[in-house]
C-alpha positions as CSV (number, residue, x, y, z in Angstrom):
1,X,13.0,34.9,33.3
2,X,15.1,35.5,30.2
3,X,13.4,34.4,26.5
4,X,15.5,31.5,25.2
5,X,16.0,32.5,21.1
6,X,15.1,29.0,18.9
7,X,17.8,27.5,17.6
8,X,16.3,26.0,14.8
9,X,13.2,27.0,12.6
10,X,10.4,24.3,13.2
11,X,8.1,25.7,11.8
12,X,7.6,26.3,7.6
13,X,6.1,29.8,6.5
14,X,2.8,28.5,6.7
15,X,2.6,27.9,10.4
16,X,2.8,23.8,10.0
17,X,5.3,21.9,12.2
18,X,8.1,20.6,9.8
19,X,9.7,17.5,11.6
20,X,6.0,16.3,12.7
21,X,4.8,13.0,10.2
22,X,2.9,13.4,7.9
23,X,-1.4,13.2,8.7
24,X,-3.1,10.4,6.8
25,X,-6.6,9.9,7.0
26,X,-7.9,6.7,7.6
27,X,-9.6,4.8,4.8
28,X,-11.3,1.6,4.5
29,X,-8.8,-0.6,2.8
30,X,-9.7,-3.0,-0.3
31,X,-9.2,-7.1,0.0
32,X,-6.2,-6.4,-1.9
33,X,-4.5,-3.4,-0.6
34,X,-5.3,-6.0,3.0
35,X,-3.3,-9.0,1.4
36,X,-0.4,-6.9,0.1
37,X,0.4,-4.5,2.9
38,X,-1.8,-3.7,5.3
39,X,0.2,-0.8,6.8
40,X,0.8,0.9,3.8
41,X,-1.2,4.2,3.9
42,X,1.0,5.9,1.3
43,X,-0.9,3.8,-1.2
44,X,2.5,3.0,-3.5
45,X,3.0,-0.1,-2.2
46,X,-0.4,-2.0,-2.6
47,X,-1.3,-1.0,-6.0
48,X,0.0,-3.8,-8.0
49,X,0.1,-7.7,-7.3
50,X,4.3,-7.7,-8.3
51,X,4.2,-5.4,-5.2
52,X,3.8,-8.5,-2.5
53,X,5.0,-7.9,1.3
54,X,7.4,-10.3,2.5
55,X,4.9,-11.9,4.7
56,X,3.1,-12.4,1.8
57,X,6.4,-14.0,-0.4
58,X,7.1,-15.8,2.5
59,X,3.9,-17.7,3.1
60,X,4.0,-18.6,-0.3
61,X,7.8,-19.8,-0.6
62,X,6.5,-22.3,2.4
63,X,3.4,-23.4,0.3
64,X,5.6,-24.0,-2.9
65,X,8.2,-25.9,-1.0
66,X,5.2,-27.9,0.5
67,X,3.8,-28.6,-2.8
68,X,6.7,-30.1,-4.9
69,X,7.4,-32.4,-1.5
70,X,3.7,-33.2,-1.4
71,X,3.7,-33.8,-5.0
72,X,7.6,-35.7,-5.2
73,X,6.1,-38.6,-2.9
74,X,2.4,-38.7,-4.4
């Protein structure tokens, strides 16, 4: 059996895979960083409020709507 020479480098000079993801380790998330984005584990996203998800601007887009119909017939 012949030895097949790599035809690209995958690996950096210390040994670590280069076109694996990146390891994050788990952390309990705070009610915040929950409401924002959830599946954020950079933490970039979820440090400010301004920062929403678009679930989040969504859900309250609906609510606003809701609101000035509510209050245009009360």
């Amino acid at each position: 059996m012949s030895n097949q020479p790599q035809l690209f480098e995958t690996e950096d000079q210390f040994g670590e895979d280069i076109f694996a993801e990146p390891k994050f380790v788990k952390t309990e998330l705070t009610t915040k960083e929950k409401l924002i984005d959830p599946k954020d584990q950079t933490k970039t996203i979820n440090q400010s409020w301004l920062n929403l998800g678009n679930h989040t601007l969504a859900i309250m887009f609906i609510a606003v709507i809701t609101w000035v119909i509510w209050m245009s017939y009360a």
